[in-house]
N, CA, C and O atoms as CSV, one atom per row, in Angstrom:
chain,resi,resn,atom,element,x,y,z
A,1,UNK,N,N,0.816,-1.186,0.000
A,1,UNK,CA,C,0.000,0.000,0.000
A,1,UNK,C,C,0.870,1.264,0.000
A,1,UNK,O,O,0.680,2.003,-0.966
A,2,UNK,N,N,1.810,1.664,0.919
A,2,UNK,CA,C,3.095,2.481,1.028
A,2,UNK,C,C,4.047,2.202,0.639
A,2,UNK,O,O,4.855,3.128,0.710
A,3,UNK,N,N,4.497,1.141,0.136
A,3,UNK,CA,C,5.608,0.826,-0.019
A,3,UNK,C,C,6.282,1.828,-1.457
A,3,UNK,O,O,7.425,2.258,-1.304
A,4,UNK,N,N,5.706,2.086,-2.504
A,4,UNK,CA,C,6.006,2.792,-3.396
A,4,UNK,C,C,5.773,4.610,-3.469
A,4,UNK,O,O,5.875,5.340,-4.455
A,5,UNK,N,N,5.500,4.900,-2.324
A,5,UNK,CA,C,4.959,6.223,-1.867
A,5,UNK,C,C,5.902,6.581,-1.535
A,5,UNK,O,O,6.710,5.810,-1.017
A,6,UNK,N,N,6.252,8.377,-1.771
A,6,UNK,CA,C,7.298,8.875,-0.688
A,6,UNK,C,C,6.707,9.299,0.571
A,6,UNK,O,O,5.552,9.514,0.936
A,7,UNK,N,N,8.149,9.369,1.269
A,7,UNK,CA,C,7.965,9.770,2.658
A,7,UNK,C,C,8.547,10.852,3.033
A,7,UNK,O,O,9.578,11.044,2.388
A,8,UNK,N,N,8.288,11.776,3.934
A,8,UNK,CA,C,9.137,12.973,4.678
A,8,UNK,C,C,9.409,12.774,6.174
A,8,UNK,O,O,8.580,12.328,6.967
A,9,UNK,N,N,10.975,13.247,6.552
A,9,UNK,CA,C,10.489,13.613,7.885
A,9,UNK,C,C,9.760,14.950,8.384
A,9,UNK,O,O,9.715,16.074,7.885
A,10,UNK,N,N,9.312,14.516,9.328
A,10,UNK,CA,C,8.080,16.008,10.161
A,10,UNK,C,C,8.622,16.116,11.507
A,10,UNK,O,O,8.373,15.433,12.501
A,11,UNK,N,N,9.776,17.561,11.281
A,11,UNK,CA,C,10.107,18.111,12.954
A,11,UNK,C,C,9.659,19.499,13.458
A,11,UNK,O,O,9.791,20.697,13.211
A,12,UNK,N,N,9.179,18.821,14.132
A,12,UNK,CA,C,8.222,20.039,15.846
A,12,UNK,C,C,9.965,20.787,16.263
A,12,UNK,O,O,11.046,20.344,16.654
A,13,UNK,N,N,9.353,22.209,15.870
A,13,UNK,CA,C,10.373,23.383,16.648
A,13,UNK,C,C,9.925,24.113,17.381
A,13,UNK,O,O,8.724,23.955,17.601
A,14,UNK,N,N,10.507,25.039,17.976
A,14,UNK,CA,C,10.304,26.448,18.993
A,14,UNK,C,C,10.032,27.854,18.405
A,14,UNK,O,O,9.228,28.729,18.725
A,15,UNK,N,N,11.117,27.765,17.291
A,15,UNK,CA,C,11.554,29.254,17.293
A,15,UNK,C,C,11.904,28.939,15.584
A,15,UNK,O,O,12.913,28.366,15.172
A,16,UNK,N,N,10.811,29.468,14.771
A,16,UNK,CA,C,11.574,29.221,13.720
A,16,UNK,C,C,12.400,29.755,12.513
A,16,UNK,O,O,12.546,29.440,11.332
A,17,UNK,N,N,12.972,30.916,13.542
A,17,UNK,CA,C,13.747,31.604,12.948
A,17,UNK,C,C,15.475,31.051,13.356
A,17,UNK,O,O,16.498,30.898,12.689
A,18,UNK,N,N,15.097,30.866,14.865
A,18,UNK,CA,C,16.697,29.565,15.233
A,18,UNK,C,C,16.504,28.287,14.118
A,18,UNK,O,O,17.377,28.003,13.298
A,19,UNK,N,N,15.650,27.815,14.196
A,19,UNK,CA,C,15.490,26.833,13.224
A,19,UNK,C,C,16.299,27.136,11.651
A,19,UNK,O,O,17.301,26.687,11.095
A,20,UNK,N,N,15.607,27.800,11.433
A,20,UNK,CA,C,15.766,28.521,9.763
A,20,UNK,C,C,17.282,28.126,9.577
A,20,UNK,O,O,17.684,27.184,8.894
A,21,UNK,N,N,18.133,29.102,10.380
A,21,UNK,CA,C,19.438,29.261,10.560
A,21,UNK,C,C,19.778,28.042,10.411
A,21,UNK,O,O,20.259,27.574,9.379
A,22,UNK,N,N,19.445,27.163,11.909
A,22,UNK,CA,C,20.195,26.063,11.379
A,22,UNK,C,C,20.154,24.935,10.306
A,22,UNK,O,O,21.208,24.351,10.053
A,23,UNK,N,N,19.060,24.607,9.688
A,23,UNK,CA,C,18.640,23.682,8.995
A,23,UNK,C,C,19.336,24.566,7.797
A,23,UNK,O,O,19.912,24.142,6.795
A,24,UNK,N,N,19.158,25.633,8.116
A,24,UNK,CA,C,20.048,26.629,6.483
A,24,UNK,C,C,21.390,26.663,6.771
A,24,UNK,O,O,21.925,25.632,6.363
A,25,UNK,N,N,22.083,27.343,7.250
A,25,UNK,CA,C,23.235,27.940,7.193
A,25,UNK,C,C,24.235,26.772,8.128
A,25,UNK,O,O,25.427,26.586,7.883
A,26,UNK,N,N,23.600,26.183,9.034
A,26,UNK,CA,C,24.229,24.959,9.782
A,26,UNK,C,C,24.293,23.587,8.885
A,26,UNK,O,O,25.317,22.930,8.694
A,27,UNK,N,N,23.259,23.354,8.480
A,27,UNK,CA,C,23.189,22.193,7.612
A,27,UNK,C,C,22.991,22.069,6.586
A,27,UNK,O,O,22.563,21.086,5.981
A,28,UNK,N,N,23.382,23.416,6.114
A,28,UNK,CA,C,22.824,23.474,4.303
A,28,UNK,C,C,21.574,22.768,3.495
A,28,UNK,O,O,21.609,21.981,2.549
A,29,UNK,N,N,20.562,23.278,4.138
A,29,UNK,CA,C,19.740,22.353,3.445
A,29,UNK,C,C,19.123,23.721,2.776
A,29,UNK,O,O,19.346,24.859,3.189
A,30,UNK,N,N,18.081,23.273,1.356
A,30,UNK,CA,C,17.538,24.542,0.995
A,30,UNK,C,C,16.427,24.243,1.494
A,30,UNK,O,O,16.137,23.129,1.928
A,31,UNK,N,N,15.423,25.602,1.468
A,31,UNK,CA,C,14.011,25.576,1.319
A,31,UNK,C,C,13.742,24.858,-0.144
A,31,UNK,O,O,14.544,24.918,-1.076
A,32,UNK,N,N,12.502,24.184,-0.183
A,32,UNK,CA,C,11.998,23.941,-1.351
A,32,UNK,C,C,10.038,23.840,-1.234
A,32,UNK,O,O,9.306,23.169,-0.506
A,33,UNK,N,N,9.786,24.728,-2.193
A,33,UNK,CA,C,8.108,24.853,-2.128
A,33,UNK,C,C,7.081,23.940,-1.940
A,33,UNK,O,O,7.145,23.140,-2.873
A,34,UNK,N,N,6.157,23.662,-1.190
A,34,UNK,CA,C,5.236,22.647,-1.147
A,34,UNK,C,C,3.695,23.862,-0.876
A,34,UNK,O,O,3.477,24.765,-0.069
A,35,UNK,N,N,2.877,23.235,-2.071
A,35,UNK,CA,C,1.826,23.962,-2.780
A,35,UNK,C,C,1.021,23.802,-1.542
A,35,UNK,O,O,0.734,22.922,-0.731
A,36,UNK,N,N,0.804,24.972,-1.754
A,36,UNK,CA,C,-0.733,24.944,-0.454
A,36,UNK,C,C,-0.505,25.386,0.917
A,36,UNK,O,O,-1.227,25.920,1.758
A,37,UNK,N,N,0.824,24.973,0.892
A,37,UNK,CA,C,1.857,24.985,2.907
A,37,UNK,C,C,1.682,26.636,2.926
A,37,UNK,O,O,2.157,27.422,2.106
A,38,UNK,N,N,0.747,26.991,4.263
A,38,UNK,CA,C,1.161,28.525,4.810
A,38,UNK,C,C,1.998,28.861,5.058
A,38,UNK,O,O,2.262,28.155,6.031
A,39,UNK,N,N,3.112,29.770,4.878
A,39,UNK,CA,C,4.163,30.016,5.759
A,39,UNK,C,C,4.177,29.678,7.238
A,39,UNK,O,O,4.805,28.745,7.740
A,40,UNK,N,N,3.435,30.519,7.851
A,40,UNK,CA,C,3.148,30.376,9.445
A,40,UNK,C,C,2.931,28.632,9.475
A,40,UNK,O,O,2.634,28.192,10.585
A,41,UNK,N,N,3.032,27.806,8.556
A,41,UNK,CA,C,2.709,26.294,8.831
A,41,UNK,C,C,3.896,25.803,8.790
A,41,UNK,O,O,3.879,24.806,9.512
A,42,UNK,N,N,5.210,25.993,8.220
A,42,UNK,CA,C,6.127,26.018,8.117
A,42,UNK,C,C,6.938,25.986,7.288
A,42,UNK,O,O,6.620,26.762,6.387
A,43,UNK,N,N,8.436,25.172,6.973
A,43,UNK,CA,C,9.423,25.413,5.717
A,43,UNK,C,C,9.303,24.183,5.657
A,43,UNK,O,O,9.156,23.451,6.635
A,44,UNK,N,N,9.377,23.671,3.961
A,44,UNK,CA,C,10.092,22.528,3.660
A,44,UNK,C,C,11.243,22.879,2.890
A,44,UNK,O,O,11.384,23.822,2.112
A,45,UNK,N,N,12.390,21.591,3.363
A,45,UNK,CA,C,13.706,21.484,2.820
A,45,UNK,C,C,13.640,20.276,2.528
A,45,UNK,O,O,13.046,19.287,2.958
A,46,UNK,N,N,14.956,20.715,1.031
A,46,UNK,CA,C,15.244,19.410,0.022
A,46,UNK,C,C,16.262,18.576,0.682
A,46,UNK,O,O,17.322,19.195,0.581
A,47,UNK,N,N,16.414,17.685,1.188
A,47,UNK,CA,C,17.606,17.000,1.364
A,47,UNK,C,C,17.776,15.667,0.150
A,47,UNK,O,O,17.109,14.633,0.192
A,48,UNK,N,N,18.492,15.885,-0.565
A,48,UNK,CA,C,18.778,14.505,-1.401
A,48,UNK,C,C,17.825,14.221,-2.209
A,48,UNK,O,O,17.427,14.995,-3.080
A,49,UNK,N,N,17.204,12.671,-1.919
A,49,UNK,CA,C,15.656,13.166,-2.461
A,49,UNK,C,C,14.383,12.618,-1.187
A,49,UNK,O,O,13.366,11.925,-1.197
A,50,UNK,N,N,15.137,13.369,-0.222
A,50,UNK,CA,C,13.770,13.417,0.430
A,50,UNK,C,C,13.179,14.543,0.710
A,50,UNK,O,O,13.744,15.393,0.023
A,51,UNK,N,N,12.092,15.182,1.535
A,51,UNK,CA,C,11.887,16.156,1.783
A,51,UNK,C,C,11.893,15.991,3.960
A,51,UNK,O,O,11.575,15.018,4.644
A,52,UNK,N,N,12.404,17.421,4.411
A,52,UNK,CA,C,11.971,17.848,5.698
A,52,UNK,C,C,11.226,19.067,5.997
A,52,UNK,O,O,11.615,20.211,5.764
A,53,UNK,N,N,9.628,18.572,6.772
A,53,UNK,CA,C,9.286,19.502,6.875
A,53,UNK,C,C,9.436,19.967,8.452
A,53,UNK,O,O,9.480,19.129,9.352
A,54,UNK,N,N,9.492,21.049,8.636
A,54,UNK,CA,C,9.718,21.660,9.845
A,54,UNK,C,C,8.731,22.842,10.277
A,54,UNK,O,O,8.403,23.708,9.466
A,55,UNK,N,N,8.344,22.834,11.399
A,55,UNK,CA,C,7.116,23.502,11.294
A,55,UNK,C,C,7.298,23.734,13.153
A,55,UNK,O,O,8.221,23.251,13.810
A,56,UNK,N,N,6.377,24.424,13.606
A,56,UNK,CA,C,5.986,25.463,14.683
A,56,UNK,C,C,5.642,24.685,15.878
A,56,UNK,O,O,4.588,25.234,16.199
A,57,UNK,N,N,5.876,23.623,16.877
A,57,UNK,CA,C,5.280,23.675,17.638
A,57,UNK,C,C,5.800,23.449,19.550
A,57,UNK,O,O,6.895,23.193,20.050
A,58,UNK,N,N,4.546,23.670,20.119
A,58,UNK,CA,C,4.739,23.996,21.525
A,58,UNK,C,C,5.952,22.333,22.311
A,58,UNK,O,O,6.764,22.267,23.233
A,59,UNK,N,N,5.329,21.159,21.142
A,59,UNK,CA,C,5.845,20.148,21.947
A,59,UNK,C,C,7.807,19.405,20.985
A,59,UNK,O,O,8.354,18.302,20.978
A,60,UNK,N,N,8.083,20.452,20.514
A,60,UNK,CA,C,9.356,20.690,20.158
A,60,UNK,C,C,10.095,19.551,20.931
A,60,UNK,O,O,9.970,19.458,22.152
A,61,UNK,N,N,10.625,18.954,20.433
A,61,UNK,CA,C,11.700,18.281,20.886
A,61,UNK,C,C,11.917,17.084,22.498
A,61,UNK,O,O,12.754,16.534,23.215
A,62,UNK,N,N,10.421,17.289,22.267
A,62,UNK,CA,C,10.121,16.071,23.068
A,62,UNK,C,C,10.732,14.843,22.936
A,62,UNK,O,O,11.066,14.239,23.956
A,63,UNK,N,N,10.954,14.327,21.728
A,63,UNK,CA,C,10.798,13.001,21.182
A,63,UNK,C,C,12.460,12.620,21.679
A,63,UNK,O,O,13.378,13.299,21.219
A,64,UNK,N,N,12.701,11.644,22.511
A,64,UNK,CA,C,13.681,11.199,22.986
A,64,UNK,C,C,14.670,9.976,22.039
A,64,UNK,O,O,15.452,9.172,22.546
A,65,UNK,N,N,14.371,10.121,20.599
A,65,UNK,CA,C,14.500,8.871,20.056
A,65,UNK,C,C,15.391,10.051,18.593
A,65,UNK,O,O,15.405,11.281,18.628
A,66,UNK,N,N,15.988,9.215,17.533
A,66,UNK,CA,C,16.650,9.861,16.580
A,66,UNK,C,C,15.216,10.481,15.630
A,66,UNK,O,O,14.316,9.642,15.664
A,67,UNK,N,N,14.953,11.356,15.064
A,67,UNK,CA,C,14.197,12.181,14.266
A,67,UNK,C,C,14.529,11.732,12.565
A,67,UNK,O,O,13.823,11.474,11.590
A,68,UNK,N,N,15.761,11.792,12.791
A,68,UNK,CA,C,16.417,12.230,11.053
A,68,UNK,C,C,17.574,11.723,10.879
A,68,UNK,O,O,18.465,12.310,11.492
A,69,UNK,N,N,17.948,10.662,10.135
A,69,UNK,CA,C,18.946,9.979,9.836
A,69,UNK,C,C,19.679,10.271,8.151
A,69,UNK,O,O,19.176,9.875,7.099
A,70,UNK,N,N,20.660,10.872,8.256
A,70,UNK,CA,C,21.305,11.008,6.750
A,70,UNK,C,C,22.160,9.936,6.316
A,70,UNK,O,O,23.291,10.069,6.784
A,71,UNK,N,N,21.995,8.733,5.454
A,71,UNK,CA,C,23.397,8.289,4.858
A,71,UNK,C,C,24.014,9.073,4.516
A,71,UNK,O,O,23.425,10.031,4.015
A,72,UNK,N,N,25.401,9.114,4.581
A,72,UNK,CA,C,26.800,10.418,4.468
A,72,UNK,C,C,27.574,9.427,3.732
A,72,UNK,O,O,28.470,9.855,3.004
A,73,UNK,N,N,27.338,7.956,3.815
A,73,UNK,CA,C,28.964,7.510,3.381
A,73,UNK,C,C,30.330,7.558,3.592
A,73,UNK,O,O,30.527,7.624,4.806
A,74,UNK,N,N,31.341,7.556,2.976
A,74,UNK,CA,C,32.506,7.772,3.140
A,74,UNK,C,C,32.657,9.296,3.562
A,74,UNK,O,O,33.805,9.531,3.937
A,75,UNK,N,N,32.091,10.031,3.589
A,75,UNK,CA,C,31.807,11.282,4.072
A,75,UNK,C,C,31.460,11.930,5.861
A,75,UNK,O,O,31.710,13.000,6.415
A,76,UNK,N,N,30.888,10.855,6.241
A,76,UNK,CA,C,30.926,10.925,8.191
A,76,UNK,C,C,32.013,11.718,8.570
A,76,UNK,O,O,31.901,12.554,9.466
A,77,UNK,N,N,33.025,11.531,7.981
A,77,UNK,CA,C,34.447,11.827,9.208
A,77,UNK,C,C,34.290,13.438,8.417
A,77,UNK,O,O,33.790,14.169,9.272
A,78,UNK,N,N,34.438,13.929,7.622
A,78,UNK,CA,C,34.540,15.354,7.285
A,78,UNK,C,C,33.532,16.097,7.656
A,78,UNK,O,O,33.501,17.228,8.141
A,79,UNK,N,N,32.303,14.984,7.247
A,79,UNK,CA,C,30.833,15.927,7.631
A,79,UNK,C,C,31.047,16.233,9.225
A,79,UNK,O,O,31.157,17.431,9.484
A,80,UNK,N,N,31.122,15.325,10.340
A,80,UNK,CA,C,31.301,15.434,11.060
A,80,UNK,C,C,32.056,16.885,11.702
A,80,UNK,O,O,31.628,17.684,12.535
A,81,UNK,N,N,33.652,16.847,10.764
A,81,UNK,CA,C,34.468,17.755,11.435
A,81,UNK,C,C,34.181,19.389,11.135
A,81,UNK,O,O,34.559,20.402,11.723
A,82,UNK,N,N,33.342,19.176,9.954
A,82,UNK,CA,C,32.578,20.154,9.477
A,82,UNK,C,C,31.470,21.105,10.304
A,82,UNK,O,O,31.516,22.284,10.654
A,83,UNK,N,N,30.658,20.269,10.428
A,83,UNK,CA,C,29.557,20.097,11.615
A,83,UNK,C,C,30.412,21.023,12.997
A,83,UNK,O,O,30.077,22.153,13.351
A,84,UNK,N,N,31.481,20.264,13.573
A,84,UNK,CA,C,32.138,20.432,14.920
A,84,UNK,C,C,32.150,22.233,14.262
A,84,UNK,O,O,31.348,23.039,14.736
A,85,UNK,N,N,33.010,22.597,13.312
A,85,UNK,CA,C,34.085,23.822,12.910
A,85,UNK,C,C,32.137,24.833,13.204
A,85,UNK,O,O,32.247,25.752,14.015
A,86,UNK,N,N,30.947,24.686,12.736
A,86,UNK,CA,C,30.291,25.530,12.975
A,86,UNK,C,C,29.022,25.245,14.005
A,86,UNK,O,O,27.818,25.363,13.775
A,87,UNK,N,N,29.773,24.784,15.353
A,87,UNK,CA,C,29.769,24.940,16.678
A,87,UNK,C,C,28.697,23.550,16.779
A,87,UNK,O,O,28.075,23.445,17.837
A,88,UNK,N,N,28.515,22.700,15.920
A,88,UNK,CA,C,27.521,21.352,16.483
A,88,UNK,C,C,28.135,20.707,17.660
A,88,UNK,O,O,29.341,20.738,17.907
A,89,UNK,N,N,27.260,20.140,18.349
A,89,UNK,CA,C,28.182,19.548,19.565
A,89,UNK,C,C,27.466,17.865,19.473
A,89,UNK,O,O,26.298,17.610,19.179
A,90,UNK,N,N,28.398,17.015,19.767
A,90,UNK,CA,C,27.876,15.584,19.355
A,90,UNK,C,C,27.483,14.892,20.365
A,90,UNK,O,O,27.713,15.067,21.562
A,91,UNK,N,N,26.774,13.954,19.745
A,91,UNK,CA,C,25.995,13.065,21.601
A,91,UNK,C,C,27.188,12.393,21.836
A,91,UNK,O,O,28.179,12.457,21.109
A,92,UNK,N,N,27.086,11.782,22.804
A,92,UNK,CA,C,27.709,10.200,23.026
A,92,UNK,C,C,26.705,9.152,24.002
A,92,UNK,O,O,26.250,9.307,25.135
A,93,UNK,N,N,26.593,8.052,23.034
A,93,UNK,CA,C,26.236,7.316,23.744
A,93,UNK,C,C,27.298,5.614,24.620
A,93,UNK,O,O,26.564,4.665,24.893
A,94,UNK,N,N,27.828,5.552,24.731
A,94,UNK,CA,C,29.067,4.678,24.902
A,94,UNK,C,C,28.757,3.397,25.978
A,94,UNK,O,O,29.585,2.647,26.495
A,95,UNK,N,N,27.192,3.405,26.145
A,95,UNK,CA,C,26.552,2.237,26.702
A,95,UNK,C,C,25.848,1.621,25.572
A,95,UNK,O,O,25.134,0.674,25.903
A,96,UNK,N,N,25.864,1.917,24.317
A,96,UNK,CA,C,25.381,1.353,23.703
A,96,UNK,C,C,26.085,-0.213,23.309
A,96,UNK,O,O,27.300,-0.327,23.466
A,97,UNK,N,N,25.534,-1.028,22.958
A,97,UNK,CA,C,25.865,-3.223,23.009
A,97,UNK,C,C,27.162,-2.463,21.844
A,97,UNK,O,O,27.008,-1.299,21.475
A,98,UNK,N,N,28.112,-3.112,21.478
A,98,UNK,CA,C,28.773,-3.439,20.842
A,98,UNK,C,C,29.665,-1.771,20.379
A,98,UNK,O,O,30.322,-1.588,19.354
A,99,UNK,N,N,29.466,-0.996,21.230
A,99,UNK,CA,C,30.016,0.255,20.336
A,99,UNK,C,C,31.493,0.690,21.110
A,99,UNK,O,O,31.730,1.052,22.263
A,100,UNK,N,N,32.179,0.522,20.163
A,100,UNK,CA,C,33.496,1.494,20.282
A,100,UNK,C,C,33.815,2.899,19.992
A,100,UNK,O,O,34.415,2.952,18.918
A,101,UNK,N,N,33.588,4.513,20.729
A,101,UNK,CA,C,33.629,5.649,20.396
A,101,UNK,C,C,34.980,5.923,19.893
A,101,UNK,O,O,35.808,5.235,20.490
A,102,UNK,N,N,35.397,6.553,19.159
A,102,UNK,CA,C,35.875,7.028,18.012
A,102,UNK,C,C,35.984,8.055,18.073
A,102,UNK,O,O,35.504,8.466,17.017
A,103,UNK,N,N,36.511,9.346,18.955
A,103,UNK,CA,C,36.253,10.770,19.147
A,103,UNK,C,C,34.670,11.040,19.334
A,103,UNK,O,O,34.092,10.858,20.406
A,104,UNK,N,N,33.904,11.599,17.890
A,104,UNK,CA,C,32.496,11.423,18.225
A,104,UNK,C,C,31.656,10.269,17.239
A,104,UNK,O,O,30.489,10.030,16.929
A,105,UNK,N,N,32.601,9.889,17.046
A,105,UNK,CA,C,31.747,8.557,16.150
A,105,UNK,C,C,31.413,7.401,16.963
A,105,UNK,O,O,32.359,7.160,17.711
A,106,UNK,N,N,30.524,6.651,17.108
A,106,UNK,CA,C,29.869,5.249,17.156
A,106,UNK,C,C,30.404,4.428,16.477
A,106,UNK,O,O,29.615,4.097,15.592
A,107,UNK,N,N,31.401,3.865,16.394
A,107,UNK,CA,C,31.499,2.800,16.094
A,107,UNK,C,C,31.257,0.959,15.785
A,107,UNK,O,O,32.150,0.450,16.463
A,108,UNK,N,N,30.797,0.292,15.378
A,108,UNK,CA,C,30.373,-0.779,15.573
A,108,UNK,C,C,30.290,-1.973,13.929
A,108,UNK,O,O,29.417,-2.299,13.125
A,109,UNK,N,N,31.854,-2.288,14.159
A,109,UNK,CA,C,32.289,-3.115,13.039
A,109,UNK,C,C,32.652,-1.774,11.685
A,109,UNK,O,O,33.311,-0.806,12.064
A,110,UNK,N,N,32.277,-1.807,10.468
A,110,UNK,CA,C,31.906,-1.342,10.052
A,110,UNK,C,C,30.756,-0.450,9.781
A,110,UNK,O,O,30.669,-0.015,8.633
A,111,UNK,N,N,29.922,-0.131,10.586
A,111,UNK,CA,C,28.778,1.370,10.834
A,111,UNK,C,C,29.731,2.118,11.629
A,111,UNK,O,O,30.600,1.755,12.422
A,112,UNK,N,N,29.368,3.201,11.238
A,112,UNK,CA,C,30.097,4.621,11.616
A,112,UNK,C,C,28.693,5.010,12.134
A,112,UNK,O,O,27.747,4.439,11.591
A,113,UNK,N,N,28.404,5.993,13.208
A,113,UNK,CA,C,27.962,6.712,13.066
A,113,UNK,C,C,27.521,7.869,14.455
A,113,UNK,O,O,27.633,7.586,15.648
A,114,UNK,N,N,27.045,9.110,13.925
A,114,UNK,CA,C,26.884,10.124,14.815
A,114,UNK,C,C,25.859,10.798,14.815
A,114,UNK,O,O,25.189,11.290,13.908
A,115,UNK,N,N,25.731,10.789,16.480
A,115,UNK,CA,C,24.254,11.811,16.672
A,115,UNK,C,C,24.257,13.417,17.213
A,115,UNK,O,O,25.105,13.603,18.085
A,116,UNK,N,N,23.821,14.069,17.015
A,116,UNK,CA,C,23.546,15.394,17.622
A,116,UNK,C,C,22.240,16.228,16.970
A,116,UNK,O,O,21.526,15.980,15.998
A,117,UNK,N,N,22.252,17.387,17.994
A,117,UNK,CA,C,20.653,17.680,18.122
A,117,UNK,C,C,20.548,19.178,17.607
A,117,UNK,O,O,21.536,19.895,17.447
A,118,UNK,N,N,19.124,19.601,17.345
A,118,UNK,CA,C,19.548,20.851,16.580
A,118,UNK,C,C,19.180,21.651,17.807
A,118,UNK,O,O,19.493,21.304,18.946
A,119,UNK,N,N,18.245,23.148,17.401
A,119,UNK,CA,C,18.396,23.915,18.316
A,119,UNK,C,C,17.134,23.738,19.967
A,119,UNK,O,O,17.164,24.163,21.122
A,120,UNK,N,N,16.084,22.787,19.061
A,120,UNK,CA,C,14.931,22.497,20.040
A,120,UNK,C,C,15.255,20.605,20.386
A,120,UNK,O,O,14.476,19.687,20.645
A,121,UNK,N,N,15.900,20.629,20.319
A,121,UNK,CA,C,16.749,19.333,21.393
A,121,UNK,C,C,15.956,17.939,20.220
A,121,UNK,O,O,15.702,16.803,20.622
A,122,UNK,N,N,15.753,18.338,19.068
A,122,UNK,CA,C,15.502,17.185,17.930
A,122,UNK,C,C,16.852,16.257,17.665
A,122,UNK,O,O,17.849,16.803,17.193
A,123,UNK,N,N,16.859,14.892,17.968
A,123,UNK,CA,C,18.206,14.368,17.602
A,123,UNK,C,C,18.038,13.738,16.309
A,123,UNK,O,O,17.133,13.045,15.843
A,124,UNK,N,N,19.190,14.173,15.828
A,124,UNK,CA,C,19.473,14.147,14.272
A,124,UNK,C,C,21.257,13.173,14.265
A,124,UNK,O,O,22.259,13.234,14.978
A,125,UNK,N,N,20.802,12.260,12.898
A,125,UNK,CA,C,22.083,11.267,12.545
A,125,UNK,C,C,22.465,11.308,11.899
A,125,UNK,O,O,21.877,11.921,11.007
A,126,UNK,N,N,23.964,10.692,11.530
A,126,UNK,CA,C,25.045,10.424,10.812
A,126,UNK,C,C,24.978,9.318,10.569
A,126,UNK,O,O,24.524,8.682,11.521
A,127,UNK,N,N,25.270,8.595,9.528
A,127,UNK,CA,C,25.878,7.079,9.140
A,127,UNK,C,C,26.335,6.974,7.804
A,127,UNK,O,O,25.956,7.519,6.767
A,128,UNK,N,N,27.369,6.031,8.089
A,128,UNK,CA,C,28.301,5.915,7.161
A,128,UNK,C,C,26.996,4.809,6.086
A,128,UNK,O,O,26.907,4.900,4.862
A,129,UNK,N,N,26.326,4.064,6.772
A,129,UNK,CA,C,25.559,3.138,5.830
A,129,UNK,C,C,24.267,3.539,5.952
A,129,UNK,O,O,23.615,3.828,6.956
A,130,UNK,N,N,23.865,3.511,4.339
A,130,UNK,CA,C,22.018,3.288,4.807
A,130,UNK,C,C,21.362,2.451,3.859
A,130,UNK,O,O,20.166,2.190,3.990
């Protein structure tokens, strides 16, 4: 029934002018138009070929679990140091089964990968595989 449908992620913010910034100028993502969307309803951005929409609300960053996962590829370790150079700060989780940290990478065999959060405490990922 879904299986051939696209999908978006949908993240709850605070402030969405902190937002703006970062999803723009932090993470380079663009705006891209979706017909009908009020402004005051929020922005969508192109990532790759998915879409994120981001939008206005009171229960921001509740969600204690990852939001948004990017395959990066061979790309983690730069994106990463990239990320660090315009002030991201990275989780660590180092109780996680099988993981060896890596500065801020997760390690585990071959998966790379890294978490950190944007400005309304949404956690957002890294991985080398997807």
């Amino acid at each position: 029934m879904l299986g051939d449908k696209s999908a978006a992620a949908v993240l709850a913010v605070k402030d969405m002018a902190t937002a703006k910034k970062f999803y723009e100028e932090t993470l380079g993502l663009t705006q891209s138009k979706m017909e009908n969307l009020p402004e005051e309803a929020g922005v969508v951005y192109k990532s790759g070929d998915s879409m994120i929409l981001v939008y206005p609300s009171e229960f921001a960053g509740t969600n204690k679990a990852t939001a948004i996962g990017w395959g990066v590829g061979d790309e983690i370790d730069s994106i990463v140091a990239d990320l660090k150079g315009k002030g991201v700060s990275f989780e660590h989780y180092p109780d996680m089964p099988g993981v060896i940290m890596e500065g801020d990478l997760h390690v585990m065999g071959q998966l790379k990968s890294a978490w950190f959060k944007d400005p309304d405490g949404n956690i957002l990922n890294l991985v080398n595989q997807m």
